[in-house]
FITITI-378155 format. One record per residue (C-alpha): residue in one letter; x, y, z. Coordinates in steps of 0.05 Angstrom, whole numbers, padded with zeros to 5 digits, always signed. Example, Ala and Ser with C-alpha at 12.3 -4.5 7.8 and 13.67 -1.06 7.14 Angstrom:
A+00246-00090+00156 S+00273-00021+00143 
//
This chain:
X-00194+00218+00183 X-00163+00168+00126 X-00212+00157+00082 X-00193+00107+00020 X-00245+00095-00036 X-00231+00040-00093 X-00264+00031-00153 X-00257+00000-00218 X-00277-00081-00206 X-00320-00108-00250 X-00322-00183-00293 X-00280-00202-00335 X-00257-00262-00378 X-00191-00304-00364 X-00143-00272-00394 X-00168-00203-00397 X-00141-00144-00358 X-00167-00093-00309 X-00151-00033-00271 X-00171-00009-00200 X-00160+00060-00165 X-00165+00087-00103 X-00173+00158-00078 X-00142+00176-00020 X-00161+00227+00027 X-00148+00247+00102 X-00067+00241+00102 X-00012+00267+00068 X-00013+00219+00018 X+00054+00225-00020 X+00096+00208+00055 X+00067+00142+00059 X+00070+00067+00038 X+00006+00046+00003 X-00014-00032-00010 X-00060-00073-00045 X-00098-00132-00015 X-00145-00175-00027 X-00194-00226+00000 X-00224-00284-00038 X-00285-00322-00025 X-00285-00363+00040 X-00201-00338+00047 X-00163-00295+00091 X-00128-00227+00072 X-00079-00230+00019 X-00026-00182+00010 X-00016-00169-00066 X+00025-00107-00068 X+00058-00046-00033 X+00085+00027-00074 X+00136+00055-00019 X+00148+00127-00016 X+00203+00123-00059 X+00172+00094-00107 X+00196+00017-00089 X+00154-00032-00111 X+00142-00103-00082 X+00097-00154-00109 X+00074-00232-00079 X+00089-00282-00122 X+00031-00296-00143 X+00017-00233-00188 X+00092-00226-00198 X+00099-00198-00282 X+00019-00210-00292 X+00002-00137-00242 X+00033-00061-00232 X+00018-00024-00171 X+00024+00058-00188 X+00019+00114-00150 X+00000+00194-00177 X+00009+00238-00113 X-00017+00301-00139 X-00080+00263-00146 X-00078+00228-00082 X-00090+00156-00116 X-00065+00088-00123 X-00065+00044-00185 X-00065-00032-00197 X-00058-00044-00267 X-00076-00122-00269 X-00070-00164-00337 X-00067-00234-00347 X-00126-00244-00294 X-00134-00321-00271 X-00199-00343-00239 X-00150-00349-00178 X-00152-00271-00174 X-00218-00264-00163 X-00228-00227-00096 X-00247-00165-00061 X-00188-00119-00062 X-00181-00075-00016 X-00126-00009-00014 X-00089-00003+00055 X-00049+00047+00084 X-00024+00009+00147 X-00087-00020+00185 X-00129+00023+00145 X-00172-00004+00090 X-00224+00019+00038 X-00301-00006+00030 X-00266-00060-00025 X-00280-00069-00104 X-00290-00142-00119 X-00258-00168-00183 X-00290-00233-00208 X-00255-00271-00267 X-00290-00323-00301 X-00307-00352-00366 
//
């Protein structure tokens, strides 16, 4: 069974910089492409971010130079490294592995 846990949300100023994880369980983890998305108030999903097997990296526009998507395989986790945070960031983000998704961490930026 996948199981995918993310943690590390929290509040934070404009400006300021946080980063979420998530452990991975259930799957050879190292085979497969991993993605970030997120959903903000009242929005649909939002794809922010896939880490290919390889190591490829794509990112949307919109968090294009501001976040870094990681990966650590013989911990089974995903990164998002995310600076420069805009109040436009402010979402639940979830980690996905195909139509899987974690429970969600919600980020909230604001002064």
């Amino acid at each position: 069974e996948v199981q995918l846990v993310e943690s590390g949300g929290g509040l934070v100023h404009p400006g300021g910089s946080l980063r979420l994880s998530c452990a991975a369980s259930g799957f050879t983890f190292s085979w497969y492409a991993m993605s970030w998305v997120r959903q903000a108030p009242g929005k649909g999903l939002e794809w922010v971010s896939t880490i290919n097997s390889d190591g490829s990296k794509n990112y949307a526009d919109s968090v294009k130079g501001r976040f870094t998507i990681s990966r650590h395989n013989a911990k089974n986790t995903l990164y998002l490294q995310m600076n420069s945070l805009k109040p436009e960031d402010t979402a639940v983000y979830y980690c996905a592995k195909d139509k899987d998704r974690g429970q969600g961490t919600q980020v909230s930026v604001s002064s």
